[in-house]
C-alpha positions as CSV (number, residue, x, y, z in Angstrom):
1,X,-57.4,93.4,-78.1
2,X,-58.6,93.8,-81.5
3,X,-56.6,93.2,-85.1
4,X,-58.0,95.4,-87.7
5,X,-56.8,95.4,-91.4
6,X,-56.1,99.0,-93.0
7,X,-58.4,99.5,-96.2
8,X,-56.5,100.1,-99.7
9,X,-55.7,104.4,-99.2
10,X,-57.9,105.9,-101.6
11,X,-55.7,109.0,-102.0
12,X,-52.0,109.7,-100.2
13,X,-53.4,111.6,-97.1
14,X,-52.2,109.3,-94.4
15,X,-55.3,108.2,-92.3
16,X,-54.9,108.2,-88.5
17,X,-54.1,103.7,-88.9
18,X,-51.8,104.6,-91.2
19,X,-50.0,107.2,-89.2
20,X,-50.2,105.1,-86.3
21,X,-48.5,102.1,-88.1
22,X,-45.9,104.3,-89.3
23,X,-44.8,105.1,-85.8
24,X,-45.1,101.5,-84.2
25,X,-42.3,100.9,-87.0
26,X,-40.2,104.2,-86.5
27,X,-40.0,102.8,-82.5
28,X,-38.8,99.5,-83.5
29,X,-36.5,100.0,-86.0
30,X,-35.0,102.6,-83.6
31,X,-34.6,100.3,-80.5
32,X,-32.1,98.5,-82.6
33,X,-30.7,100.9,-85.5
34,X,-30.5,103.7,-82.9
35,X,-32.5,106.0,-85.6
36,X,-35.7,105.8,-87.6
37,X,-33.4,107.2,-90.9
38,X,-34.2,104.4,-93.0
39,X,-38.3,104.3,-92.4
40,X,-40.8,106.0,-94.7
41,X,-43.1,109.0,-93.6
42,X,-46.7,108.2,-93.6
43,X,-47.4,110.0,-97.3
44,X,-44.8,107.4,-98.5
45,X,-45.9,104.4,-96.4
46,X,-49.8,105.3,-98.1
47,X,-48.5,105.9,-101.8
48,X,-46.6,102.5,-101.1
49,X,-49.5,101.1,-99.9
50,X,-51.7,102.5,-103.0
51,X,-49.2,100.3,-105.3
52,X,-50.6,96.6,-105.7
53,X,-49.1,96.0,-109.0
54,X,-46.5,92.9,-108.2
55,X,-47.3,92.8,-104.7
56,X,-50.3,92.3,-102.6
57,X,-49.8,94.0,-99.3
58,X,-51.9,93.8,-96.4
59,X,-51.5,96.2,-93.3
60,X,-52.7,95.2,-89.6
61,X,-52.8,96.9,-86.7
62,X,-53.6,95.7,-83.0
63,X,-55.5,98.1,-80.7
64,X,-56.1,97.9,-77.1
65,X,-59.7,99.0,-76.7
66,X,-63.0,100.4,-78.8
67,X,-63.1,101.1,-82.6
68,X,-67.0,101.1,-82.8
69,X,-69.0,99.3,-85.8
70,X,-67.0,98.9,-88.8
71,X,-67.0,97.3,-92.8
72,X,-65.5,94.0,-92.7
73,X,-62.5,92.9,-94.9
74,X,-62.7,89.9,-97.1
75,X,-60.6,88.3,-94.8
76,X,-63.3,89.0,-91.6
77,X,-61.2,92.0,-90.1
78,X,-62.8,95.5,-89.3
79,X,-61.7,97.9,-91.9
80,X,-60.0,101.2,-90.8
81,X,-59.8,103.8,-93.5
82,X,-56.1,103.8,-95.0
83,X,-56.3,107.5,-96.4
84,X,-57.8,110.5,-94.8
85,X,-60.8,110.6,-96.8
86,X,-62.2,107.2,-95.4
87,X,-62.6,103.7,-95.8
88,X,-62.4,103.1,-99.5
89,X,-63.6,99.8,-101.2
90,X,-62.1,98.8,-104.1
91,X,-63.6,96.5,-107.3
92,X,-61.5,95.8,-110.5
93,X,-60.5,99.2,-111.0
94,X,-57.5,100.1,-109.3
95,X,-57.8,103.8,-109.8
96,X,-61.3,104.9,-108.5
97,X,-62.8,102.7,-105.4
98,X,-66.4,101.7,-105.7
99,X,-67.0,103.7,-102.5
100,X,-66.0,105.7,-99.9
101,X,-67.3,106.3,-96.7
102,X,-66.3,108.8,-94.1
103,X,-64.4,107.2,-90.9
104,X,-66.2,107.5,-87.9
105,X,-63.3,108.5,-84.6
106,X,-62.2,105.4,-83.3
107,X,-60.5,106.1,-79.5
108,X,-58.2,102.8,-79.0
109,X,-54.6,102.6,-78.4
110,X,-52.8,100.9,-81.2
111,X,-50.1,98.8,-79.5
112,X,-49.0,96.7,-82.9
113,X,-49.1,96.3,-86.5
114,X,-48.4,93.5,-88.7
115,X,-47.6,93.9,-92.8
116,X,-48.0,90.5,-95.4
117,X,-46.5,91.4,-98.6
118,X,-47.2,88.1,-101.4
119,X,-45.4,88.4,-104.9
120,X,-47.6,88.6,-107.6
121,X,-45.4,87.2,-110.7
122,X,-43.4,85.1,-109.2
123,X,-43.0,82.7,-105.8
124,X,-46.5,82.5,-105.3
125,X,-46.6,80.1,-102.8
126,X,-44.2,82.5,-100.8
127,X,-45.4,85.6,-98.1
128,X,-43.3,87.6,-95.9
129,X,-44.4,89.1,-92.8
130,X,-43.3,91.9,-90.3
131,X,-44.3,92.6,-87.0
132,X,-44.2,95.1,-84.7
133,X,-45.1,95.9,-80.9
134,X,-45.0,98.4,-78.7
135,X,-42.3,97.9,-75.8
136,X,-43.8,96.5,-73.3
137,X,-46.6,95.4,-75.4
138,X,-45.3,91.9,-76.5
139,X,-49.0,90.1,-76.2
140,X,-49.7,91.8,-79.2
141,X,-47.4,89.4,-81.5
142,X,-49.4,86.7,-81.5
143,X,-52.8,87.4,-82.1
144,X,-51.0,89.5,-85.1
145,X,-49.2,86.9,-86.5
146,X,-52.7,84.3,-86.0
147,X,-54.8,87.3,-88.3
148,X,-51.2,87.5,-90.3
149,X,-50.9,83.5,-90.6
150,X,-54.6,83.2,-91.7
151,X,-54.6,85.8,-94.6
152,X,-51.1,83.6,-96.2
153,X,-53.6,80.8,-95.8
154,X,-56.2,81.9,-97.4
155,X,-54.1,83.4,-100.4
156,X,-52.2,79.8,-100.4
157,X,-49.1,81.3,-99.0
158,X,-47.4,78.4,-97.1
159,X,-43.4,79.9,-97.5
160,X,-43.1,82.4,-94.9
161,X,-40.1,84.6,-94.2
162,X,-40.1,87.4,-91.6
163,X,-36.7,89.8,-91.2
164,X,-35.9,91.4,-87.9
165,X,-33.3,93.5,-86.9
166,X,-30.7,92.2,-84.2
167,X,-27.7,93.4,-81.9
168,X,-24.5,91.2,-83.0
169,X,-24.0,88.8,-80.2
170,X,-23.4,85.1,-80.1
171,X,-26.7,83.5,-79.0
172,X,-28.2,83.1,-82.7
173,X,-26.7,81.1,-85.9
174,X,-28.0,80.5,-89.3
175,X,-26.7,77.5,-90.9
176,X,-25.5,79.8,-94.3
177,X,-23.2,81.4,-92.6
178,X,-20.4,81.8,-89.5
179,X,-22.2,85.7,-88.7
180,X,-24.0,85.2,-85.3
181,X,-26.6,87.4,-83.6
182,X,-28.0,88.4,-80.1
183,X,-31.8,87.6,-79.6
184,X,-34.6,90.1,-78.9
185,X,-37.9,90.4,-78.0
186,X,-39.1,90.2,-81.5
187,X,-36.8,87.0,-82.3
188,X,-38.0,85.2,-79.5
189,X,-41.8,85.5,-80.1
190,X,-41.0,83.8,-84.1
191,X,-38.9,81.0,-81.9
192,X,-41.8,80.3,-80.3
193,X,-44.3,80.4,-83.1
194,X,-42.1,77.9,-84.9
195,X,-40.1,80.0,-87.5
196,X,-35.9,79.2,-88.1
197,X,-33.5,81.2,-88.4
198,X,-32.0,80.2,-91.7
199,X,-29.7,83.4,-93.0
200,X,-27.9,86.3,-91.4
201,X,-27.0,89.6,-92.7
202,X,-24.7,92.3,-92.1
203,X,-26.2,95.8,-91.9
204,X,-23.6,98.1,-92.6
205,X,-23.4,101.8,-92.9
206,X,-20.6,104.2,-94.3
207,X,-20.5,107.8,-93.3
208,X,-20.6,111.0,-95.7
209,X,-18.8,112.5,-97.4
210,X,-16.7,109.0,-98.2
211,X,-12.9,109.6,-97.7
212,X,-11.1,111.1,-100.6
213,X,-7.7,109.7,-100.2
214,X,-9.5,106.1,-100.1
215,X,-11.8,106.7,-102.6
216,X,-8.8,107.9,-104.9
217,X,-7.0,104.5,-104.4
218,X,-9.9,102.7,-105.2
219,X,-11.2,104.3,-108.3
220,X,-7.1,104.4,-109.6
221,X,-7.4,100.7,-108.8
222,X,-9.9,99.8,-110.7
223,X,-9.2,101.7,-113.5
224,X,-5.9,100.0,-113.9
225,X,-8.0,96.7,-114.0
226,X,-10.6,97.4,-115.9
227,X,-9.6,97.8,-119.6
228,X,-12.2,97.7,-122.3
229,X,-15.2,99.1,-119.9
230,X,-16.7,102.1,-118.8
231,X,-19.2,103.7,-116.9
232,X,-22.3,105.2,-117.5
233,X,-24.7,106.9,-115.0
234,X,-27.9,108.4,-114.9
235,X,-30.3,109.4,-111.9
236,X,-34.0,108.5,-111.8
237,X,-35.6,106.2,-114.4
238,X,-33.6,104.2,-116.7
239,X,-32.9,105.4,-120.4
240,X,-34.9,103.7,-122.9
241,X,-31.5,102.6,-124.6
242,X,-30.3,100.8,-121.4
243,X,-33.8,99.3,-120.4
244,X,-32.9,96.0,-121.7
245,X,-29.7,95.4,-120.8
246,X,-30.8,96.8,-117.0
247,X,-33.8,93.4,-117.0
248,X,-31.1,91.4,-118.0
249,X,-28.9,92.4,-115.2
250,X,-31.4,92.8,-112.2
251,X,-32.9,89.5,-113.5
252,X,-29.3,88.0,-112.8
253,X,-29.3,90.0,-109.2
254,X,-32.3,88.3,-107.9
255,X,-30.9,84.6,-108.8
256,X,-27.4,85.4,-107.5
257,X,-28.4,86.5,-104.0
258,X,-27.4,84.3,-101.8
259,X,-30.3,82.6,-101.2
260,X,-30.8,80.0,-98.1
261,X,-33.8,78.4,-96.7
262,X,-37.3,77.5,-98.0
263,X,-37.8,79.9,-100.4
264,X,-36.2,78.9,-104.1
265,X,-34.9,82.0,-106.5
266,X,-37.4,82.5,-109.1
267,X,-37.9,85.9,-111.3
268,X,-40.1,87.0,-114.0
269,X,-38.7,90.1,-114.9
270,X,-39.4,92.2,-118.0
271,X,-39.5,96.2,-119.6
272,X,-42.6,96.8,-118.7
273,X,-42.0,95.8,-115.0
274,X,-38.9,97.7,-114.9
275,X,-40.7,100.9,-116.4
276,X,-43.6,100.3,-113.3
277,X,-40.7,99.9,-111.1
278,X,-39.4,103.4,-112.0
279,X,-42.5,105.3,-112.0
280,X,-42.9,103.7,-108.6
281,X,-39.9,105.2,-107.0
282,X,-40.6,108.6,-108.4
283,X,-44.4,108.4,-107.0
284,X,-42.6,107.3,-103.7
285,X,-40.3,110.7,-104.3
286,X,-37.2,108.2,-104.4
287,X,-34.4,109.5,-106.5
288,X,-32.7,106.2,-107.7
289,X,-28.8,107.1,-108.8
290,X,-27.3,104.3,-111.3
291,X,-24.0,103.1,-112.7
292,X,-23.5,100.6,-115.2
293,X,-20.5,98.9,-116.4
294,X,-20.4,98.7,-120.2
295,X,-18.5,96.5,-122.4
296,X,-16.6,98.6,-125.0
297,X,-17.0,96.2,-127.9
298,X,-20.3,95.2,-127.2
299,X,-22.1,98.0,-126.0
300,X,-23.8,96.2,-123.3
301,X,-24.2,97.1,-120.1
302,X,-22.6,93.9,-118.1
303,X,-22.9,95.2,-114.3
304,X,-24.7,98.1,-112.0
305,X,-25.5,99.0,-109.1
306,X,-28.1,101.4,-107.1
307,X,-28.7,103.7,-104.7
308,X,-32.0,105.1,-103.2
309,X,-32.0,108.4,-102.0
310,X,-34.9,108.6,-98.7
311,X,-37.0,112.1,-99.3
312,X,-36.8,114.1,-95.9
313,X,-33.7,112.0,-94.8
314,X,-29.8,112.2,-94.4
315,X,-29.8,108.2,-95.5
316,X,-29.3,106.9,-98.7
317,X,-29.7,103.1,-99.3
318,X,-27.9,100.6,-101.3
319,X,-29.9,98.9,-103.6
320,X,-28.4,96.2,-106.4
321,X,-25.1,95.7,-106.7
322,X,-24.2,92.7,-110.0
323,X,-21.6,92.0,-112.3
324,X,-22.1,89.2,-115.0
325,X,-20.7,86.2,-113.8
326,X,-18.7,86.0,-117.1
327,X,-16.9,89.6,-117.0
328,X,-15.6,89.3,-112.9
329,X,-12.4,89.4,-112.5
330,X,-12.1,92.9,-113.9
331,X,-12.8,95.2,-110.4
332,X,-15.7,96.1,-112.4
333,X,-17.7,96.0,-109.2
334,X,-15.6,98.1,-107.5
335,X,-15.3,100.7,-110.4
336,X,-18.8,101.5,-110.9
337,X,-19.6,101.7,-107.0
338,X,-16.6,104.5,-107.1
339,X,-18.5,106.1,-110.1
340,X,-22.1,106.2,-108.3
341,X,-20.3,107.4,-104.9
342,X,-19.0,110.8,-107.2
343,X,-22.6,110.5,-108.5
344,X,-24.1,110.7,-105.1
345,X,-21.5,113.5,-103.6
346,X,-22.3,115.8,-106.8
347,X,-26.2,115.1,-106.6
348,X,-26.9,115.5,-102.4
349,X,-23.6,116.2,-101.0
350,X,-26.0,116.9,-97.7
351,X,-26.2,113.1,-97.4
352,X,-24.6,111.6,-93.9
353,X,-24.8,108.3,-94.6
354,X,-25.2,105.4,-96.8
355,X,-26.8,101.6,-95.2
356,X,-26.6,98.4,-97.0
357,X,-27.1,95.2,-96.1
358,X,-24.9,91.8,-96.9
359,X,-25.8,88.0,-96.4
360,X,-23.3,86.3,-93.8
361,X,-22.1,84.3,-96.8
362,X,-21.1,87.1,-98.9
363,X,-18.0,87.7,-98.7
364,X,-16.7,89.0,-101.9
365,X,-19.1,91.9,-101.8
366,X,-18.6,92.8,-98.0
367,X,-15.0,92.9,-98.7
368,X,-15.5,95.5,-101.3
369,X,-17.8,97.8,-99.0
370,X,-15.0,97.6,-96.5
371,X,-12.4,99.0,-98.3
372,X,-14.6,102.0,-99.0
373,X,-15.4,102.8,-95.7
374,X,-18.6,100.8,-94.9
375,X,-18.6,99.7,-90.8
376,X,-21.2,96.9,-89.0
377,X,-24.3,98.8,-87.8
378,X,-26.2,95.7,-86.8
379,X,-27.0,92.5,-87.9
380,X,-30.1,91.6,-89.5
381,X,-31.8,87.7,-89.8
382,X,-34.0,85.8,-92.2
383,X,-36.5,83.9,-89.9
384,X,-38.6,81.2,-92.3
385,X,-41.7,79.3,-91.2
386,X,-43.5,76.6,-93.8
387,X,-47.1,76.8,-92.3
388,X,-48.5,73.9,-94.5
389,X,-46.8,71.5,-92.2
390,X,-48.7,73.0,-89.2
């Protein structure tokens, strides 16, 4: 078996690895979720991969046989060319690579794949890491996670969290919360490479088009409750006049997550990260749908929340949701997730279904998506591993 790391795509003409790792991903997600809905199509998983602004993402892939002579990475991998025109090296310019060389054909079977994804600006000592194998192809795990495990290393990533997707059963518990899981193939394997299971999640889904009659007893209800606000909404990036307000608010998000295990909250959020973030998702062909909650008096914008709408999918995922701790109590949460749901029916009323996710410990906002409509899908865990100590 041989790991290989994917070069940096030079274009977003998915190569044959990256096509390949895109479908080792659509076959696991599915064996759980029951659908690949949710998973990117190769162009997006390349320009994704093209982005290294506040995170450094390295792809993986194991293969069962022959890929010839090849470049070696920095880290001592064979390169494989990540976009179609060939295996692209990259200096300080992020734009043009200092060369490009044609792939020669490579004939193995690629039986895994393996993604590290550091922060740039923030948790630095932190890395999180997803693997994937074919079924029946569980020997590949570990050799991935050794060439995975060695990169966090040698970037000084000791923190590192993995998220796999599980059945609900009773066999796994996170101290955070009572919401317990089944195991799997993938869960075992991080057991036995030492990693805890230290949060669970909810994945939830709720089907479109939402329920009018609910969705009219919702939105009357939070009218009634929420005096002295409003709602404004936009789709795609943020309006220059809301861009401060919006780092203030997804600042908050990130540390009030509920957070458990080894990883503390940090963020280091500003304009001119939410302005990258934004022309991200529109390179990715992500149409972003936004509500705020504004205070009357003020002006400012004191809550939002997000969804994602998937190019070439029925699915649309929920992204932030945050009121400001000191203006709850006012169903604002509730009102402007009523207000992006009319948003979302008038933009792509073709939409079938929208998937969030909640932490175990999270009540207050699971109990909101369950009066609109939202049902368990599957669970979800937050496995965590401190490989200084070994």
């Amino acid at each position: 078996m041989i790991i290989a790391q994917i070069a940096l795509p030079a274009s977003a003409a998915p190569s044959r690895a990256m096509t390949e790792l895109r479908r080792i991903v659509e076959q696991n997600v599915a064996e759980i979720d029951g659908d690949a809905e949710t998973v990117y199509s190769p162009e997006m998983f390349t320009r994704h991969y093209r982005s290294q602004h506040t995170w450094r993402v390295i792809h993986l892939l194991a293969i069962d046989g022959e890929i010839g002579p090849r470049m070696e990475s920095s880290y001592g991998l064979p390169l494989l060319a990540g976009s179609a025109e060939g295996i692209a090296l990259w200096g300080d310019d992020p734009a043009t690579p200092i060369s490009l060389t044609p792939e020669a054909p490579w004939t193995g079977e690629v039986i895994g794949m393996a993604s590290v994804e550091a922060p740039l600006r923030e948790t630095v000592d932190a890395a999180y890491v997803d693997i994937n194998a074919v079924l029946g192809r569980e020997d590949a795990y570990r050799p991935l996670w050794e060439a995975a495990k060695a990169i966090c290393l040698a970037e000084g990533r000791t923190k590192i969290t993995a998220y796999a997707d599980h059945p609900f059963g009773d066999e796994l518990s996170a101290p955070s919360s009572e919401l317990t899981l089944a195991r799997t193939r993938y869960s075992n394997f991080l057991e036995s490479a030492g990693f805890e299971l230290t949060q669970t999640e909810t994945c939830s889904r709720l089907p479109l088009p939402a329920d009018e009659t609910i969705a009219a007893t919702l939105t009357a209800e939070a009218l009634e409750k929420s005096g002295g606000y409003r709602t404004v909404s936009w789709a795609g990036p943020t309006p220059e006049e809301h861009r401060r307000d919006l780092v203030t608010l997804i600042s908050a998000f990130h540390l009030d997550m509920p957070a458990a295990g080894i990883v503390e909250a940090e963020v280091n959020f500003d304009i001119d990260r939410l302005i990258e973030g934004d022309r991200r998702l529109e390179a990715l062909g992500i149409v972003s749908l936004t509500t705020a909650a504004q205070h009357i008096e003020s002006g400012r914008l004191v809550g939002h929340t997000r969804l994602d709408l998937l190019p070439g999918s029925r699915a649309v995922v929920q992204e932030d949701t945050l009121v400001l701790k000191e203006h709850r109590g006012h169903r604002l949460g509730l009102l402007i997730k009523m207000a992006n749901l009319r948003q979302l029916n008038a933009i792509a009323p073709e939409r079938t279904f929208i998937q969030t996710w909640n932490a175990g410990e999270n009540a207050w906002m699971w109990a909101i998506n369950e009066r609109m409509g939202f049902r368990p899908h599957n669970g979800a865990g937050q496995w965590q591993k401190d490989i200084a100590a070994g």
